[in-house]
VEXDREN-2710 file (C-alpha; in Angstrom, 1 decimal):
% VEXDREN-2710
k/r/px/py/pz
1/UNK/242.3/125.3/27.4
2/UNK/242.7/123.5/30.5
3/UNK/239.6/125.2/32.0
4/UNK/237.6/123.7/29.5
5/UNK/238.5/120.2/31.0
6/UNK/238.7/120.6/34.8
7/UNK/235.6/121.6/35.7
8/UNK/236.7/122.3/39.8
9/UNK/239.5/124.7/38.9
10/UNK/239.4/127.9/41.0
11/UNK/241.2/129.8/38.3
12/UNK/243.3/129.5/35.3
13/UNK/245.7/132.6/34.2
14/UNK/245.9/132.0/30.3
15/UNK/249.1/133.8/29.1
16/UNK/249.1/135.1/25.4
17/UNK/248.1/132.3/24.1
18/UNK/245.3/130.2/21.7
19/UNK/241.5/130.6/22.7
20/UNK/239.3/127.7/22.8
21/UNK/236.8/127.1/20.3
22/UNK/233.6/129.1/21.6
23/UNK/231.3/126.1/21.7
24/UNK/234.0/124.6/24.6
25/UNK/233.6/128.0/26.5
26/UNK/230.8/126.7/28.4
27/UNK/232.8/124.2/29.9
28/UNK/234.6/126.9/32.1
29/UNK/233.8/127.1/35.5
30/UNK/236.8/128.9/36.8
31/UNK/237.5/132.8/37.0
32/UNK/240.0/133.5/34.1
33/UNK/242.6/136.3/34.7
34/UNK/243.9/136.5/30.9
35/UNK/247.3/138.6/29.4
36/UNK/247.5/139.2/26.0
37/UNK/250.3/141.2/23.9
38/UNK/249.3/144.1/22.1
39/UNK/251.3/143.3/18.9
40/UNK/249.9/139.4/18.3
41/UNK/247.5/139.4/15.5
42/UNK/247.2/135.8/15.4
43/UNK/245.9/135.6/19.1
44/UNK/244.3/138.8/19.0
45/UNK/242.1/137.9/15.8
46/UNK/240.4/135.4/18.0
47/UNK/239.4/137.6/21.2
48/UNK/236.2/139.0/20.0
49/UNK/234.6/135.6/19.4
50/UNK/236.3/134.0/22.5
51/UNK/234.9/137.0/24.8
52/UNK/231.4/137.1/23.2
53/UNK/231.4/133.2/24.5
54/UNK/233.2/134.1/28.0
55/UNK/229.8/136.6/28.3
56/UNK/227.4/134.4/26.7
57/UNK/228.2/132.1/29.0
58/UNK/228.6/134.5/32.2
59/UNK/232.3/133.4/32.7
60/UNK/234.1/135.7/35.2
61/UNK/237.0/137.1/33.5
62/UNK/239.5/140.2/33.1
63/UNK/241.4/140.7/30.5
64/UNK/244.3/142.8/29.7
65/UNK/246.2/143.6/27.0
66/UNK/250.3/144.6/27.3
67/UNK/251.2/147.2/24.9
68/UNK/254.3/146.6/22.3
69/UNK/257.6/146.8/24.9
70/UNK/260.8/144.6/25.7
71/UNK/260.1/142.2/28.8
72/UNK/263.1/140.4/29.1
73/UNK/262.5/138.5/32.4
74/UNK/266.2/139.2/33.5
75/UNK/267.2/142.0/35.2
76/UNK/270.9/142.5/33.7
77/UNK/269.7/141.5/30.2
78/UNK/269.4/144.9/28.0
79/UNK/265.9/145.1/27.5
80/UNK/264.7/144.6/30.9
81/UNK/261.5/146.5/31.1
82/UNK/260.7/146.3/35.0
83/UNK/257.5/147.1/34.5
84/UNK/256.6/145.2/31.5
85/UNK/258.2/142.2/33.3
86/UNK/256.7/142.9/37.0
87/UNK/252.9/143.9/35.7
88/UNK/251.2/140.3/34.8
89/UNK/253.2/138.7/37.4
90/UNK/251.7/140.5/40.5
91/UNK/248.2/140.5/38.4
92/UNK/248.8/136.9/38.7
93/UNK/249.6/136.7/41.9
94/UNK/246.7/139.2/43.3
95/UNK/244.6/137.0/41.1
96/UNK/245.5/133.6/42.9
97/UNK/245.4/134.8/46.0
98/UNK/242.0/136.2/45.7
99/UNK/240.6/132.8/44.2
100/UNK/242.8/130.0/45.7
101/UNK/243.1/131.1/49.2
102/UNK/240.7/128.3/51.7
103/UNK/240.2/126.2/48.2
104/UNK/243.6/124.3/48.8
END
């Protein structure tokens, strides 16, 4: 959402969460790097609408989709995944440094 309202942003990382309405799409400016979950209906319904806008409007994005697993962000927790919990993390980070680095 953010993107929609700061035009100058170098990137935005939108985490498994609400799109924004197609017609604000066109206010993006930024590369988007966005994580979804596999299992979230409610945010999923809305991707095919929110990516025909995103290429409509010839916004730079990637998108990927985690399948169904436990990522407990703590290691000693029981359900630590280190993968699941390490994979959009260093996307992330990859993705900043590729678009923030000399824009600071």
């Amino acid at each position: 959402m953010l993107a929609t309202k700061v035009p100058d942003l170098a990137g935005a990382v939108p985490f498994y969460g609400n799109q924004p309405k197609p017609e604000d799409v066109a206010h993006v400016k930024a590369p988007l790097l966005i994580h979804y979950a596999e299992n979230d209906d409610r945010i999923n319904g809305g991707w095919p609408a929110y990516e025909e806008a995103l290429k409509a409007n010839h916004i730079k994005y990637e998108m990927f989709k985690y399948p169904a697993r436990n990522t407990a962000s703590q290691r000693h927790h029981p359900r630590y995944d280190k993968a699941a919990a390490t994979s959009p993390g260093n996307r992330t980070v990859a993705f900043f440094k590729k678009n923030l680095r000399g824009n600071a």
